[in-house]
N, C-alpha and C positions, 0 to 999 in steps of 0.2 A: 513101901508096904501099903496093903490096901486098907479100906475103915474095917473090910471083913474079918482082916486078922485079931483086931479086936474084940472081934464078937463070940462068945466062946460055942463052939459047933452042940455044947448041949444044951445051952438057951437054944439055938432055933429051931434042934432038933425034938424040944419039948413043948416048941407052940405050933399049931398049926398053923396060927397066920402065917408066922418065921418059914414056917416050913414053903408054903405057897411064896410069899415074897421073894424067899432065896432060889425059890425052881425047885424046890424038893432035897437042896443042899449041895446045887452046882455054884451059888453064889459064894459057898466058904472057899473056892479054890482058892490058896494063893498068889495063884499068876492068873491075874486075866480076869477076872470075876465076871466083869461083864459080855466079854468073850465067848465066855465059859456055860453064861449064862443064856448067851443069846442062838448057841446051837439047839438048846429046846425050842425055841421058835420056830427053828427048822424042821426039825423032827415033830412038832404038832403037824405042818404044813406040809410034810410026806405024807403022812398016814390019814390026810383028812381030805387028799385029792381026788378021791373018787367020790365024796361026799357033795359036789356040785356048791355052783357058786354061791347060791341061797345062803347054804347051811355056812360054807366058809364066810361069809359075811356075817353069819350073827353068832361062830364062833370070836371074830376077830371081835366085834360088840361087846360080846361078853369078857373076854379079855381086857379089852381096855375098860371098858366099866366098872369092871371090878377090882381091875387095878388099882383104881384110884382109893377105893376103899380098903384093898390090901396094902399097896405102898403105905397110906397113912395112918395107917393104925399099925402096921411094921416099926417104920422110924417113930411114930411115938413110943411107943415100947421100949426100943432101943435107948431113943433120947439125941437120937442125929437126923438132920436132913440130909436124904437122899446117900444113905452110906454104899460104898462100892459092893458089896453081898448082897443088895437091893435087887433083884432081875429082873422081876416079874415085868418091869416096862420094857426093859429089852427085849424078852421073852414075845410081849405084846406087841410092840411095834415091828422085827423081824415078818411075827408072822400077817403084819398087815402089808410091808413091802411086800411078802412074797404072794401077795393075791393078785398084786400087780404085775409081775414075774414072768417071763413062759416058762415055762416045766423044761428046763434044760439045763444041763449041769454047767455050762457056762455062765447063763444069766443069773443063778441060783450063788451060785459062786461070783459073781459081781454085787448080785444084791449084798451081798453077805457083807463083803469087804468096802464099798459105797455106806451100807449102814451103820457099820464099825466106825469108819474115818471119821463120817460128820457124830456123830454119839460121842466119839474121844473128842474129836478136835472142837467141835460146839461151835460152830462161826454164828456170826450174829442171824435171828435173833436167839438161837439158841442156848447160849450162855446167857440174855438177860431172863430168860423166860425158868433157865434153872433157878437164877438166883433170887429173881422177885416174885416168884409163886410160890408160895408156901405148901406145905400138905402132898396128899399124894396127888392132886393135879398136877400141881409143878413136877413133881417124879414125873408122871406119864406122860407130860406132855413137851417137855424139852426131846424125850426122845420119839414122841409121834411126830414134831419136827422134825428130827435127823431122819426118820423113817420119810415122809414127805421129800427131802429131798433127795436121798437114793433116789423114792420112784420117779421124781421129774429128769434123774440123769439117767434110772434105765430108758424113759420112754426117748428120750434126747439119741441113745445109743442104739436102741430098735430103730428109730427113725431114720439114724443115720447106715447104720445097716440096711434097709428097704433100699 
């Protein structure tokens, strides 16, 4: 069971932080939260691809930015670090793998699944970085690492494709 099921869907649905933190309330799913949460990533990063790199770069800024300031004012609310309804850093980091990306449904779909495995799995230093940062940096930034290493295994995988 996730920490989301805990959280009752009319608390998050009646703060906006809640709201924004959980993705607009894809983070109450009960299977997959994060999952769940991290295909808005995707779907910002469709719809913002004809907007040029510029702008994809100070959306992806503004995301993680603000993250940090939604995650931690979320889980203080709450009264847990980093509960599984939590998205917005998923949210944020997808859509910063997929800047690195090529526009192709294969690579869009490897990012995806590369960003999932290390985000669940947390290999080091991922898991120390969840557990000794506190606030919402720690939220954001345990999974701006798993997003980091996706993009070092897409470009590893372009590479080895050329």
């Amino acid at each position: 069971m996730s920490d989301s099921s805990k959280i009752s869907p009319g608390v998050v649905l009646r703060d906006p932080i809640h709201i924004l933190a959980f993705g607009f309330g894809l983070g109450l799913s009960p299977v997959a939260p994060g999952t769940v949460g991290t295909l808005l990533g995707v779907a910002i990063a469709w719809f913002t691809l004809d907007l040029g790199l510029n702008v994809q770069i100070g959306i992806a800024l503004a995301l993680c930015v603000s993250g940090v300031w939604i995650c931690d004012n979320s889980s203080r609310r709450i009264g847990q670090h980093d509960p599984g309804g939590i998205v917005w850093d998923e949210i944020a980091a997808m859509y910063v793998v997929l800047l690195f990306a090529p526009t192709t449904i294969t690579a869009w779909i490897l990012a995806f699944v590369l960003f999932r495995v290390f985000d669940i799995v947390k290999p080091w230093p991922i898991r120390d970085l969840d557990h000794s940062i506190g606030g919402g940096l720690g939220i954001m930034l345990d999974d701006l690492v798993a997003a980091l290493y996706a993009v070092i295994l897409l470009a590893l995988y372009g590479w080895l494709m050329t």
